[in-house]
mmCIF entry with sequence, helices, sheets and N, C-alpha, C, O atoms, coordinates in Angstrom:
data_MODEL
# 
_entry.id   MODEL 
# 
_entity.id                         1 
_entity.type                       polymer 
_entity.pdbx_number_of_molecules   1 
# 
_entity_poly.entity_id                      1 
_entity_poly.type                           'polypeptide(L)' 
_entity_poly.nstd_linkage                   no 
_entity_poly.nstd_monomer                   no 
_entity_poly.pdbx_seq_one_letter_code       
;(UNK)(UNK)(UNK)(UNK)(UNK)(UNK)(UNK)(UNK)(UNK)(UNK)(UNK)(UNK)(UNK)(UNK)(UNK)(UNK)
(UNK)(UNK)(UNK)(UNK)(UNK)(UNK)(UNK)(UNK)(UNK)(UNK)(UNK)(UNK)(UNK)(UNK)(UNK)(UNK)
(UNK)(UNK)(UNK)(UNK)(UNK)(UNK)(UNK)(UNK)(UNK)(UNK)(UNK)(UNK)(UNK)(UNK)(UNK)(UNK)
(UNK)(UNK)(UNK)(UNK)(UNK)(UNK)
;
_entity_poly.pdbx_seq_one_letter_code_can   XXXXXXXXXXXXXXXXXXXXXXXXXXXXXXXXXXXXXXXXXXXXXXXXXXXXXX 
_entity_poly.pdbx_strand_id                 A 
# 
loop_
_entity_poly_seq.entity_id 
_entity_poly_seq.num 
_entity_poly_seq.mon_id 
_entity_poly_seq.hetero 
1 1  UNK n 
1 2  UNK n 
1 3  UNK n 
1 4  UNK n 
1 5  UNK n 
1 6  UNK n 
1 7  UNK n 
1 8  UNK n 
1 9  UNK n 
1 10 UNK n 
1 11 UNK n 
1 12 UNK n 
1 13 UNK n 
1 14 UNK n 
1 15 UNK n 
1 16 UNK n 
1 17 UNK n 
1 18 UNK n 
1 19 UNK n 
1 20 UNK n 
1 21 UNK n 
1 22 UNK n 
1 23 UNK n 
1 24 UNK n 
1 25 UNK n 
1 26 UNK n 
1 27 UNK n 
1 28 UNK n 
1 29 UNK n 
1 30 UNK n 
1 31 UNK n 
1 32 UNK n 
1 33 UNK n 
1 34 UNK n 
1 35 UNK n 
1 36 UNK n 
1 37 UNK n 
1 38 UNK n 
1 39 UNK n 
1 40 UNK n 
1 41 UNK n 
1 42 UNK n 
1 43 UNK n 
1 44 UNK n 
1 45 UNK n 
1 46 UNK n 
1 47 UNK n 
1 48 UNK n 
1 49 UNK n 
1 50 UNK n 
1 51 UNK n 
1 52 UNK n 
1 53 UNK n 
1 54 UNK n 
# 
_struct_asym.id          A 
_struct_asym.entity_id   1 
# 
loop_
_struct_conf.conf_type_id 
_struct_conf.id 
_struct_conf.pdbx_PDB_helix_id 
_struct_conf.beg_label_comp_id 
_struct_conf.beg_label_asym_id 
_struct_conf.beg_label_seq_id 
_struct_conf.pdbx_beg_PDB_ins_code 
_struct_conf.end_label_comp_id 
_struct_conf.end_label_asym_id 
_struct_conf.end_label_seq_id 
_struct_conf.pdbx_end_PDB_ins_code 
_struct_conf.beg_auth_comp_id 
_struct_conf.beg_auth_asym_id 
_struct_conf.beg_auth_seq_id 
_struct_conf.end_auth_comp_id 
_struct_conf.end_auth_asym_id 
_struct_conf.end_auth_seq_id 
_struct_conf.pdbx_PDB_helix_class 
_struct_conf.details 
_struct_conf.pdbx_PDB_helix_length 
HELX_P HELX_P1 AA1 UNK A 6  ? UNK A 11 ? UNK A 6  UNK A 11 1 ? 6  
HELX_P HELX_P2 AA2 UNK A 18 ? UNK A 31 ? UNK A 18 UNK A 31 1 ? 14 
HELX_P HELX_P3 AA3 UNK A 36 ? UNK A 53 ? UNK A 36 UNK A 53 1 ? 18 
# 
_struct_conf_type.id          HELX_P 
_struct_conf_type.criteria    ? 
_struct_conf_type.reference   ? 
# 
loop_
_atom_site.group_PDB 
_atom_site.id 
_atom_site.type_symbol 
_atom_site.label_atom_id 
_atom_site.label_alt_id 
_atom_site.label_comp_id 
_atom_site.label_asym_id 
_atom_site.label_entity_id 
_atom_site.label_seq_id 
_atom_site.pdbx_PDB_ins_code 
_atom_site.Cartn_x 
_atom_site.Cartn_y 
_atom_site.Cartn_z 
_atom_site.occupancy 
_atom_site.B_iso_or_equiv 
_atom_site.pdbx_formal_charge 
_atom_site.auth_seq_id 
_atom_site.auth_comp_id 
_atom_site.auth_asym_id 
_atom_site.auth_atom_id 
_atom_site.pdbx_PDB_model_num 
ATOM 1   N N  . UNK A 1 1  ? -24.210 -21.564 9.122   1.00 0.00 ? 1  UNK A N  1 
ATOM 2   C CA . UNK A 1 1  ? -23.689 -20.264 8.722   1.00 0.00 ? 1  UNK A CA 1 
ATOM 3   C C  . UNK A 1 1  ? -23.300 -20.331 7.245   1.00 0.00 ? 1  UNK A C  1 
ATOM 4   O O  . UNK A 1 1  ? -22.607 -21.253 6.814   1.00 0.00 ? 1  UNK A O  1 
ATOM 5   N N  . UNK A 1 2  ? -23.661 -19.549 6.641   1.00 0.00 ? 2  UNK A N  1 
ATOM 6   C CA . UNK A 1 2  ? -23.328 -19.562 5.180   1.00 0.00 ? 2  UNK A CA 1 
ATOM 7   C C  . UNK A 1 2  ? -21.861 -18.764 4.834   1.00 0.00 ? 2  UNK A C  1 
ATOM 8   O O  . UNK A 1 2  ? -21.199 -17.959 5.489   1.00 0.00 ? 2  UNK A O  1 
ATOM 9   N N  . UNK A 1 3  ? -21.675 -19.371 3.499   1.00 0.00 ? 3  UNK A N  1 
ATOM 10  C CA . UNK A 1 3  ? -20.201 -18.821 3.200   1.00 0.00 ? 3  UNK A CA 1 
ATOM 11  C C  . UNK A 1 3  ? -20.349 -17.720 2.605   1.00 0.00 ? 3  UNK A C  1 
ATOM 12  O O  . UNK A 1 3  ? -21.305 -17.631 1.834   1.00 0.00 ? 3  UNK A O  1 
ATOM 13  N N  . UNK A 1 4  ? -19.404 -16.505 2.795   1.00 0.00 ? 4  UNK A N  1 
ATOM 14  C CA . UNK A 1 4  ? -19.315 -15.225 2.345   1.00 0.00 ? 4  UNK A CA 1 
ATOM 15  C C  . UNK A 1 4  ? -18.353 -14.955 0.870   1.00 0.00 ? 4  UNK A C  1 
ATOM 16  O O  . UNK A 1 4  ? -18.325 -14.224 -0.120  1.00 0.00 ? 4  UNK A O  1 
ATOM 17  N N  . UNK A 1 5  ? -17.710 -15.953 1.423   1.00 0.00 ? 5  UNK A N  1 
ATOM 18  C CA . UNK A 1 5  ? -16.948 -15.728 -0.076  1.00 0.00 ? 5  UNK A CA 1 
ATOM 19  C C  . UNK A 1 5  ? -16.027 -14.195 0.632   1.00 0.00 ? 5  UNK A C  1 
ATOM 20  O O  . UNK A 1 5  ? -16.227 -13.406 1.555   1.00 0.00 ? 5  UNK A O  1 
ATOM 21  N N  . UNK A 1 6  ? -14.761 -14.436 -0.645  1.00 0.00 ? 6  UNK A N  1 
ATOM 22  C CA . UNK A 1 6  ? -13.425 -13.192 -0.148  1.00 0.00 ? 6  UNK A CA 1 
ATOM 23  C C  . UNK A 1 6  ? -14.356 -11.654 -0.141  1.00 0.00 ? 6  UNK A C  1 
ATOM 24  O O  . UNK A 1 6  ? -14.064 -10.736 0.625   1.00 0.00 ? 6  UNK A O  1 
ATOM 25  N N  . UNK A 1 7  ? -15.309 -11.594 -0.964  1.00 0.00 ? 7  UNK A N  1 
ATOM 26  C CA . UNK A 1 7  ? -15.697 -10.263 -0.637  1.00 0.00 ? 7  UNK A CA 1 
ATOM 27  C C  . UNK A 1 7  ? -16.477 -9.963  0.335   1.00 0.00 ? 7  UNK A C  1 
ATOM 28  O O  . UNK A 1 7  ? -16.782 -8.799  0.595   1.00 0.00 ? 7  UNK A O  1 
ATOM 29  N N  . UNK A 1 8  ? -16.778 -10.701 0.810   1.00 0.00 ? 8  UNK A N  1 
ATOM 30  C CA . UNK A 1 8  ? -18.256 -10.691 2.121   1.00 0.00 ? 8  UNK A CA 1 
ATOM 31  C C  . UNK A 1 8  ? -17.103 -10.173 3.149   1.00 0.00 ? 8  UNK A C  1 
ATOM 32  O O  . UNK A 1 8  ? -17.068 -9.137  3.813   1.00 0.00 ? 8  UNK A O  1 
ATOM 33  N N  . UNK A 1 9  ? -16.084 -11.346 3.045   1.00 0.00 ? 9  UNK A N  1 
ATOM 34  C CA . UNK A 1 9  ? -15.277 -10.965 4.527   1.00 0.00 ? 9  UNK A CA 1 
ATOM 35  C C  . UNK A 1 9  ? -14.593 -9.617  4.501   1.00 0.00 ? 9  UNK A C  1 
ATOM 36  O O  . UNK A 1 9  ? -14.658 -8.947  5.531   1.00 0.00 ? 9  UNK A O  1 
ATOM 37  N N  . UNK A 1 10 ? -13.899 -9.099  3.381   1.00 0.00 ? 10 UNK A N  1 
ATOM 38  C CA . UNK A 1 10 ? -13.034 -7.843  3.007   1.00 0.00 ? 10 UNK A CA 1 
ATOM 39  C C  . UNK A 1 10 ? -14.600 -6.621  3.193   1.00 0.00 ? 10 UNK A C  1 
ATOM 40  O O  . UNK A 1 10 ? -14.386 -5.626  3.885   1.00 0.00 ? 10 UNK A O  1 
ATOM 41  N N  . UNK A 1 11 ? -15.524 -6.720  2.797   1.00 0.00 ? 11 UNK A N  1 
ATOM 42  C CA . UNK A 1 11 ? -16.482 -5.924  3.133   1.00 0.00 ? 11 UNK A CA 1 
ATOM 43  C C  . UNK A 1 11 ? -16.588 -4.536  4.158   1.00 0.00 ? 11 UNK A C  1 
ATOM 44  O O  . UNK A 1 11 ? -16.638 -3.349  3.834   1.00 0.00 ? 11 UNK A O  1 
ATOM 45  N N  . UNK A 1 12 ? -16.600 -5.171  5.523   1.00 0.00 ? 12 UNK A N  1 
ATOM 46  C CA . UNK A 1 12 ? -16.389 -4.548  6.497   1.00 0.00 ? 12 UNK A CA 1 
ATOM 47  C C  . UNK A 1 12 ? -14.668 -3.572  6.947   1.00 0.00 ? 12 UNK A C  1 
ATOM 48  O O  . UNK A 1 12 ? -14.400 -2.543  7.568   1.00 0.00 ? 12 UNK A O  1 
ATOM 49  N N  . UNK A 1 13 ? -13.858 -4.653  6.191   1.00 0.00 ? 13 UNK A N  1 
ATOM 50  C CA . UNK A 1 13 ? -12.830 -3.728  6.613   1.00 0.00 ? 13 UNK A CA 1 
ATOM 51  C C  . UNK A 1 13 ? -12.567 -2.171  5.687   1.00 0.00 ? 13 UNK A C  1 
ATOM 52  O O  . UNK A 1 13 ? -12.087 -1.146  6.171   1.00 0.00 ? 13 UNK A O  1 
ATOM 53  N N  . UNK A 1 14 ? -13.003 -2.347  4.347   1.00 0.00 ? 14 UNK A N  1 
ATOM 54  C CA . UNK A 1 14 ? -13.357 -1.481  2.937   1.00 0.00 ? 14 UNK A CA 1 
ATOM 55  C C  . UNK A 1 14 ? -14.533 -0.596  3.151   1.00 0.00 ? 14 UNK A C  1 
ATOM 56  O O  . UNK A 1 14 ? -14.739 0.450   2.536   1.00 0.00 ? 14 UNK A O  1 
ATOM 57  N N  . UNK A 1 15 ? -15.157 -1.022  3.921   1.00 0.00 ? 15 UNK A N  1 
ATOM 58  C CA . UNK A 1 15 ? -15.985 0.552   4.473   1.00 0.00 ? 15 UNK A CA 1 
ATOM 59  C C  . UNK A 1 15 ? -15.090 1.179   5.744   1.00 0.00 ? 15 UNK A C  1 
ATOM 60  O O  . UNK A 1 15 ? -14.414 2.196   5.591   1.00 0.00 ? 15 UNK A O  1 
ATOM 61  N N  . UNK A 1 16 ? -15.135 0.733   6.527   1.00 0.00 ? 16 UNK A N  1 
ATOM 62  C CA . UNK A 1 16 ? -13.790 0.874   7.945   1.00 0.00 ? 16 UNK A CA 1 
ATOM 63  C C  . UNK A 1 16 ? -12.931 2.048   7.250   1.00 0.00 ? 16 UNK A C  1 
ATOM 64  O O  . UNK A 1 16 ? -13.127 3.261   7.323   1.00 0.00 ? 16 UNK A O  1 
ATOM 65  N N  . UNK A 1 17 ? -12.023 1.417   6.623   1.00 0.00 ? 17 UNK A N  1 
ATOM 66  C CA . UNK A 1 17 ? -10.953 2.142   5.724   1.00 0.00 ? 17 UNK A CA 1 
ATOM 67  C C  . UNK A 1 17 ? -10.811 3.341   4.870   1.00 0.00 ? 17 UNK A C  1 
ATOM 68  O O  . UNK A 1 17 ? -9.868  4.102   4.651   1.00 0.00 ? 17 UNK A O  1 
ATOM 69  N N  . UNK A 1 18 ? -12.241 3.268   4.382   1.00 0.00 ? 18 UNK A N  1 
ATOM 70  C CA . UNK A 1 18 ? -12.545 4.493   3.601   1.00 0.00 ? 18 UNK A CA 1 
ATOM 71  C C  . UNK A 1 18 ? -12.378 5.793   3.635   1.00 0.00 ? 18 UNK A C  1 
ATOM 72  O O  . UNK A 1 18 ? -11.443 6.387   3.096   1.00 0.00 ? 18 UNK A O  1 
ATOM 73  N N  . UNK A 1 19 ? -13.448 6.394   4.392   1.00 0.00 ? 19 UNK A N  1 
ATOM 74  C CA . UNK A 1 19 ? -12.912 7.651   5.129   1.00 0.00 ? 19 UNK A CA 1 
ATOM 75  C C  . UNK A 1 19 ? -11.471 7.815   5.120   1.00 0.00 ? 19 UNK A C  1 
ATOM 76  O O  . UNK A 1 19 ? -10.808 8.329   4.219   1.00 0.00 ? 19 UNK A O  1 
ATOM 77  N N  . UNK A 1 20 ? -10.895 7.143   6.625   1.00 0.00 ? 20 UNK A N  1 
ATOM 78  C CA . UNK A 1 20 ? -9.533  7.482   6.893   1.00 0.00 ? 20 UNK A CA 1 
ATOM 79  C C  . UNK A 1 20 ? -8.466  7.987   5.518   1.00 0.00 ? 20 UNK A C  1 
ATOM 80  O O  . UNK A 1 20 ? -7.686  8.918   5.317   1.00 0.00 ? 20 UNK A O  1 
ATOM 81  N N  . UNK A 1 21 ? -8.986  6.700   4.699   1.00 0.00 ? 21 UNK A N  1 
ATOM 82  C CA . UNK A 1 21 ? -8.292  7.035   3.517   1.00 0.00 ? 21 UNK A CA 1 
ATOM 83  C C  . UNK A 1 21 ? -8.494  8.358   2.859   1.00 0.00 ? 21 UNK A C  1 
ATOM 84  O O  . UNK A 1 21 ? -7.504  9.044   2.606   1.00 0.00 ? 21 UNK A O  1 
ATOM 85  N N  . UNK A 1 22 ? -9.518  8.714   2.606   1.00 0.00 ? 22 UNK A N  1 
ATOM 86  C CA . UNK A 1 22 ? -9.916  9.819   1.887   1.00 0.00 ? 22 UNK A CA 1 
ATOM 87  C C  . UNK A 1 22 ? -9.374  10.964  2.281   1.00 0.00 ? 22 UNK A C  1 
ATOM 88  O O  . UNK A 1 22 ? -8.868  11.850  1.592   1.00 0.00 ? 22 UNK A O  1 
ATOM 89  N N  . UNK A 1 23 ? -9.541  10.875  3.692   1.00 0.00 ? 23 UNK A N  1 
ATOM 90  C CA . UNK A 1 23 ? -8.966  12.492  4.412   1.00 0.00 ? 23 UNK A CA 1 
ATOM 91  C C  . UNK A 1 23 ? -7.394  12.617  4.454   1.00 0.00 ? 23 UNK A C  1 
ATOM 92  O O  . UNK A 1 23 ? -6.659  13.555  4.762   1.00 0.00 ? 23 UNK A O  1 
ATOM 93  N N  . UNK A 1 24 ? -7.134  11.249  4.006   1.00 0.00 ? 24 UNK A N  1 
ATOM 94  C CA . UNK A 1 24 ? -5.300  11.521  4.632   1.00 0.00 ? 24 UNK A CA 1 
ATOM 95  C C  . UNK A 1 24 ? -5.152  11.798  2.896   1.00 0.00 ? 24 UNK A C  1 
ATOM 96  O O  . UNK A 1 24 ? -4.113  12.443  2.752   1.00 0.00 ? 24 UNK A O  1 
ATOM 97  N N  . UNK A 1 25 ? -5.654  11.607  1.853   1.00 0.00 ? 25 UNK A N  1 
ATOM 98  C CA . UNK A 1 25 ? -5.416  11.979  0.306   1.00 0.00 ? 25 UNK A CA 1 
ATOM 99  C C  . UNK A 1 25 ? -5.648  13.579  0.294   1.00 0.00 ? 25 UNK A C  1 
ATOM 100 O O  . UNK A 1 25 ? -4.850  14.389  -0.179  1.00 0.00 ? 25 UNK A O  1 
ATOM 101 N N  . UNK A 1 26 ? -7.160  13.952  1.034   1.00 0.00 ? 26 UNK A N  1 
ATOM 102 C CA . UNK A 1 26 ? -7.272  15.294  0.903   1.00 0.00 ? 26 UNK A CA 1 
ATOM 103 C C  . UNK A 1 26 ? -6.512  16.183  1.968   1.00 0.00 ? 26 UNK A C  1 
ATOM 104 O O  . UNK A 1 26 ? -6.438  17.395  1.764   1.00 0.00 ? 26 UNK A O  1 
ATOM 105 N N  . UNK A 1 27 ? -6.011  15.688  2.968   1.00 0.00 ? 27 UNK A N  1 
ATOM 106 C CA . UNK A 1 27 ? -4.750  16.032  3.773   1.00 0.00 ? 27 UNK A CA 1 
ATOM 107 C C  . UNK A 1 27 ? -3.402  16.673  2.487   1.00 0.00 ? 27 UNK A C  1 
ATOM 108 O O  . UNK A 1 27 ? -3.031  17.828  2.279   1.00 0.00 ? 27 UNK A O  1 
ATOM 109 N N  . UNK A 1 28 ? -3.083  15.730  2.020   1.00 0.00 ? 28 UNK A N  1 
ATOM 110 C CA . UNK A 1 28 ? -1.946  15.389  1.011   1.00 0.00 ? 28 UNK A CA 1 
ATOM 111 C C  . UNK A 1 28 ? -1.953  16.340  0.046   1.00 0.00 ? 28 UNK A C  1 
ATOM 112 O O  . UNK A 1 28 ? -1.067  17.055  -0.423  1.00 0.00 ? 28 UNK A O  1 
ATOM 113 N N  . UNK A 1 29 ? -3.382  16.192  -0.215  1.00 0.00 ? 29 UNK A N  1 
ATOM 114 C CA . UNK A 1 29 ? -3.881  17.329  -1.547  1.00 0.00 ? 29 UNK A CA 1 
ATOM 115 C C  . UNK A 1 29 ? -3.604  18.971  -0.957  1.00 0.00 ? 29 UNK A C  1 
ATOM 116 O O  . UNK A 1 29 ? -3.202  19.891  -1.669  1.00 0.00 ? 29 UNK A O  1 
ATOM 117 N N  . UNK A 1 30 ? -3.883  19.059  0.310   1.00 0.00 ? 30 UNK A N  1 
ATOM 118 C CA . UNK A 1 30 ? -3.811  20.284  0.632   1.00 0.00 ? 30 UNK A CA 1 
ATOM 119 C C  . UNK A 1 30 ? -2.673  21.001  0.748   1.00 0.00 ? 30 UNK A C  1 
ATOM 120 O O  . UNK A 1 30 ? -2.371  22.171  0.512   1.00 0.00 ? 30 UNK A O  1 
ATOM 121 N N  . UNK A 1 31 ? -2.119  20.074  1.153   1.00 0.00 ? 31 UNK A N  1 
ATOM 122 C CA . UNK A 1 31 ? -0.535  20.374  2.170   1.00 0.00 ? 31 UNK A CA 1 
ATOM 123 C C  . UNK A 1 31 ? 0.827   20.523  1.163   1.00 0.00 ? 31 UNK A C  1 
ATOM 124 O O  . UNK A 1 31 ? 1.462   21.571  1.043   1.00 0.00 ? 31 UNK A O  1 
ATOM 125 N N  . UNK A 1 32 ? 1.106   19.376  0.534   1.00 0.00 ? 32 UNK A N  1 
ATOM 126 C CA . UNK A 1 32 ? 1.931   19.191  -0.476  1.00 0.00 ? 32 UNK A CA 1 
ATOM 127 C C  . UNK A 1 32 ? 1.940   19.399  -2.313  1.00 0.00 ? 32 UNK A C  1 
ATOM 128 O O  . UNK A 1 32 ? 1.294   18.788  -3.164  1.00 0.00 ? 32 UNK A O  1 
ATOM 129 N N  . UNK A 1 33 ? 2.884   20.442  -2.447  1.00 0.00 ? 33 UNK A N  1 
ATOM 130 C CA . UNK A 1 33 ? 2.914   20.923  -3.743  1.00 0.00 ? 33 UNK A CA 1 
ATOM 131 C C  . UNK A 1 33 ? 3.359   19.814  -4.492  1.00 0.00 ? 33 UNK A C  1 
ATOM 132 O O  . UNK A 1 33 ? 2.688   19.766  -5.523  1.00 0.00 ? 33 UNK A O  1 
ATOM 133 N N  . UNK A 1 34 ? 4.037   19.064  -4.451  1.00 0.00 ? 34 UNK A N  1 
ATOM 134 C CA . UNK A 1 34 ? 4.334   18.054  -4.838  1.00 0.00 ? 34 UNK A CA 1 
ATOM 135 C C  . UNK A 1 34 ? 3.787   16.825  -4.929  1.00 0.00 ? 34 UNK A C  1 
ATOM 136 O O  . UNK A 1 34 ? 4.654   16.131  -5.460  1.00 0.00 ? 34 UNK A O  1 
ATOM 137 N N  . UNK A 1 35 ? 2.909   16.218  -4.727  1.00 0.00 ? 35 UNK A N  1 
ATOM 138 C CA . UNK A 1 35 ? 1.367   15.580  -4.768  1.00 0.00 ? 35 UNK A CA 1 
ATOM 139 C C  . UNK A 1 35 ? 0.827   15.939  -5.902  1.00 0.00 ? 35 UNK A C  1 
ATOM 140 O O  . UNK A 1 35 ? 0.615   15.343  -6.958  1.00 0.00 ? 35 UNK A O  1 
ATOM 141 N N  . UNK A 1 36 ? 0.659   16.867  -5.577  1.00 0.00 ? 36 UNK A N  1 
ATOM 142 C CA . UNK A 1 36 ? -0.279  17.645  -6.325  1.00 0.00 ? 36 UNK A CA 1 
ATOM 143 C C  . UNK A 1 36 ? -0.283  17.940  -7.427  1.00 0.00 ? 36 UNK A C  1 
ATOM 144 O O  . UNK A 1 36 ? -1.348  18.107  -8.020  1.00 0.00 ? 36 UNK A O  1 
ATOM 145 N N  . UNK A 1 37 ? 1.442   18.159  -8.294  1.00 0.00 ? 37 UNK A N  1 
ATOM 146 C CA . UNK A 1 37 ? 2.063   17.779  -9.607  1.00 0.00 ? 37 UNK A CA 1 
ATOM 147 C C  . UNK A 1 37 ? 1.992   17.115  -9.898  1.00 0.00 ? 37 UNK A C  1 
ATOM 148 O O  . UNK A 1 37 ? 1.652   17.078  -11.081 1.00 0.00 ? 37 UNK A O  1 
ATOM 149 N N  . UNK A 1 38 ? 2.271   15.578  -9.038  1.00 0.00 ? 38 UNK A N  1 
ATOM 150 C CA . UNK A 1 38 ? 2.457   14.287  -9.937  1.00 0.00 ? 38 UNK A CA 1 
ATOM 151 C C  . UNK A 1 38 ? 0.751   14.197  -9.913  1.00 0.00 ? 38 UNK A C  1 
ATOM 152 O O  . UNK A 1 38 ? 0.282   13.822  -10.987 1.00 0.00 ? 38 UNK A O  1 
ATOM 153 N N  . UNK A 1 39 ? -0.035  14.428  -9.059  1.00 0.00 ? 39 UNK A N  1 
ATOM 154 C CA . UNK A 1 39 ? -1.473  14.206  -9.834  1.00 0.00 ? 39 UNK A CA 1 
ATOM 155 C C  . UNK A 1 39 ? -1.891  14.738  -11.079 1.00 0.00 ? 39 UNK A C  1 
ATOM 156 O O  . UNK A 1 39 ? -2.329  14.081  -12.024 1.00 0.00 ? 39 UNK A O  1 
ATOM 157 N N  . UNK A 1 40 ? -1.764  15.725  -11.037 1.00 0.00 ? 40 UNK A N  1 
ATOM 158 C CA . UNK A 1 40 ? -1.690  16.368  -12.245 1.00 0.00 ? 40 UNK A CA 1 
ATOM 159 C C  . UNK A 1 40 ? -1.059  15.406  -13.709 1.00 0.00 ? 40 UNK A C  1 
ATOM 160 O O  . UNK A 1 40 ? -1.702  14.852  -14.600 1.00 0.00 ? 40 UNK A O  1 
ATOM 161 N N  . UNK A 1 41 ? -0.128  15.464  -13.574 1.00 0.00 ? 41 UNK A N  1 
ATOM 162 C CA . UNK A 1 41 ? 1.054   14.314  -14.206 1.00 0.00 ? 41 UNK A CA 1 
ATOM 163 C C  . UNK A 1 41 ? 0.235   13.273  -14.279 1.00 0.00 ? 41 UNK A C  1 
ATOM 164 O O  . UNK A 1 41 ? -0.132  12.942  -15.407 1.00 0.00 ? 41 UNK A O  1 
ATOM 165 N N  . UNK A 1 42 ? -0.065  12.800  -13.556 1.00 0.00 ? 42 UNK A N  1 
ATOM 166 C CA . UNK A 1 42 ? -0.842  11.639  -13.865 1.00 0.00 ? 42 UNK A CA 1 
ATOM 167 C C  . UNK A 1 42 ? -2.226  11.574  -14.963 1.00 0.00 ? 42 UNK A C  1 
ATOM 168 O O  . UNK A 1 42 ? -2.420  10.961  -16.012 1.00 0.00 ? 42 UNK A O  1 
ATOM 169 N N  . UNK A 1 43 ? -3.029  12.499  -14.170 1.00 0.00 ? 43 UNK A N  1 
ATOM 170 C CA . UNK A 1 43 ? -4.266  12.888  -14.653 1.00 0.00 ? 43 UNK A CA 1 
ATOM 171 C C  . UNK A 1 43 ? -4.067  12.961  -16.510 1.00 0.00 ? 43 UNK A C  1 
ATOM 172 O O  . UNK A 1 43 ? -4.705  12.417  -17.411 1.00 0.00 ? 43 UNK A O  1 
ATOM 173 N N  . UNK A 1 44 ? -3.034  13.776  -16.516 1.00 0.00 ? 44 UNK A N  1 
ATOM 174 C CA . UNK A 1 44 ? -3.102  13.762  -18.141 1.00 0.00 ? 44 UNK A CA 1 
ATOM 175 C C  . UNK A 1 44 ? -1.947  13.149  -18.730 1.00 0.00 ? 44 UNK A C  1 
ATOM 176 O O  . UNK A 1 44 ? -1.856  13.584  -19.878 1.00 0.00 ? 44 UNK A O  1 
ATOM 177 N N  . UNK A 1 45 ? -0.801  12.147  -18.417 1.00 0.00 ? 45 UNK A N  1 
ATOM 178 C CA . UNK A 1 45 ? -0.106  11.568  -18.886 1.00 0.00 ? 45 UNK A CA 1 
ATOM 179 C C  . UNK A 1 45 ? -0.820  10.129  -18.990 1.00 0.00 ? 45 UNK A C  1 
ATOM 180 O O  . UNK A 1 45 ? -0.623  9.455   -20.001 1.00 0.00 ? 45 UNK A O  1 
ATOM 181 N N  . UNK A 1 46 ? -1.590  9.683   -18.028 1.00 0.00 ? 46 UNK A N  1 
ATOM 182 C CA . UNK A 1 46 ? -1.979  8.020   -17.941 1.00 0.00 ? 46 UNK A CA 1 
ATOM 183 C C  . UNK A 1 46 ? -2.983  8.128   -19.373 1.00 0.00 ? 46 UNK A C  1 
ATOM 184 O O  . UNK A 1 46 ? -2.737  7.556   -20.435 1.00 0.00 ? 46 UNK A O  1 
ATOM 185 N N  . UNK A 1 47 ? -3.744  8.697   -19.195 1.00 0.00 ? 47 UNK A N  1 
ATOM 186 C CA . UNK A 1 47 ? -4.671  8.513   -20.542 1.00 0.00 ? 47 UNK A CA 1 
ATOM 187 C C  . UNK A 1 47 ? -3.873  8.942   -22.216 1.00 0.00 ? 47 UNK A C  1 
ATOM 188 O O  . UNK A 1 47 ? -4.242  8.547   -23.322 1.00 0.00 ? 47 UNK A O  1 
ATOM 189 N N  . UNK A 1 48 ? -2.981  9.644   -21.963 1.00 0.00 ? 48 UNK A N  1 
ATOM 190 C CA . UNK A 1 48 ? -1.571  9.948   -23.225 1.00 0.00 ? 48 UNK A CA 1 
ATOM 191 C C  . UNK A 1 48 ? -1.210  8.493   -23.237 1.00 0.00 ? 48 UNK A C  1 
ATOM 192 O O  . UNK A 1 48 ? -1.410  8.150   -24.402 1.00 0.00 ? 48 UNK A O  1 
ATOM 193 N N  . UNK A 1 49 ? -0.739  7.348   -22.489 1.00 0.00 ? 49 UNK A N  1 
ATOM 194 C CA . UNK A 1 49 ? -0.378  6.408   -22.648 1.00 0.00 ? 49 UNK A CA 1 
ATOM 195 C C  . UNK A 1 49 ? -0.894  5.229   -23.377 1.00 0.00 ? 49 UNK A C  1 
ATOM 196 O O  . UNK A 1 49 ? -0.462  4.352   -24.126 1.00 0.00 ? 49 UNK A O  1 
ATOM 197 N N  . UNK A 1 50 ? -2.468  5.739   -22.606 1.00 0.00 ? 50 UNK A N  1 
ATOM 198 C CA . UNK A 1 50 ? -3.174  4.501   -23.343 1.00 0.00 ? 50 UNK A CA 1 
ATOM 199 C C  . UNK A 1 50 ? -3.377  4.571   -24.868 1.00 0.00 ? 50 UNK A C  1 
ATOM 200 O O  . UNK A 1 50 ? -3.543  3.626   -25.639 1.00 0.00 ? 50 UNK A O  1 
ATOM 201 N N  . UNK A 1 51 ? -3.322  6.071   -25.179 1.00 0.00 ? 51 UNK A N  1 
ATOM 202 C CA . UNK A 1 51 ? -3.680  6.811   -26.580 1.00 0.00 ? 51 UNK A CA 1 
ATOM 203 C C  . UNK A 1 51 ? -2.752  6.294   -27.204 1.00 0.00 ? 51 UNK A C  1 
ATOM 204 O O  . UNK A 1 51 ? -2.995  5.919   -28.351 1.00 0.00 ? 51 UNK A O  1 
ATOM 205 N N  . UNK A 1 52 ? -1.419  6.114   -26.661 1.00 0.00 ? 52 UNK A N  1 
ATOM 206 C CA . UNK A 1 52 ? -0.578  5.707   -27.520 1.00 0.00 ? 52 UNK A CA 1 
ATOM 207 C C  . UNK A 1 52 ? 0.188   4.226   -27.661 1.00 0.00 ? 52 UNK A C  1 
ATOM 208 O O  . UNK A 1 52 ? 1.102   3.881   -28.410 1.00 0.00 ? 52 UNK A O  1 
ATOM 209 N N  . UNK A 1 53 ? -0.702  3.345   -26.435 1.00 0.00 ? 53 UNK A N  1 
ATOM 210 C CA . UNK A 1 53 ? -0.577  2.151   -27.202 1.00 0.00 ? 53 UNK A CA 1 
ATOM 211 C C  . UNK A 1 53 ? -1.614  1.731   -27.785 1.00 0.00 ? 53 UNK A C  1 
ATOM 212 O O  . UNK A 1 53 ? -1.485  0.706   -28.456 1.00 0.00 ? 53 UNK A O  1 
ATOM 213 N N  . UNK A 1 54 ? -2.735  2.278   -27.724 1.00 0.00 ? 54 UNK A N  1 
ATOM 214 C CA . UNK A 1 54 ? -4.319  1.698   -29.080 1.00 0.00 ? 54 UNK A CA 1 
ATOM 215 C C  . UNK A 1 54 ? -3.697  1.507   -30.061 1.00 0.00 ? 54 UNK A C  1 
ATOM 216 O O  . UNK A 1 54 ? -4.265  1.148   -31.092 1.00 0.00 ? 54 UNK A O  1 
# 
């Protein structure tokens, strides 16, 4: 049997996971006003940050 190495084995559980994940974000996205700010917040403060440590 050959070796997979950490990503071979994490593989299967990272497709598994996916979905679920996705729908409980677009759950989140739908539902909560507050989510939905700090994404926002995020979206255009994280890249302000990097701008301003270059």
């Amino acid at each position: 049997m050959a070796e997979k190495g950490i990503l071979g084995l994490l593989h299967p559980r990272i497709v598994r996971t996916t979905a679920p994940s996705l729908n409980g974000l677009v759950a989140v996205f739908k539902t909560q006003e507050a989510f939905r700010c700090e994404a926002v917040a995020c979206l255009v403060l994280i890249p302000i940050a990097f701008w301003l440590v270059a």
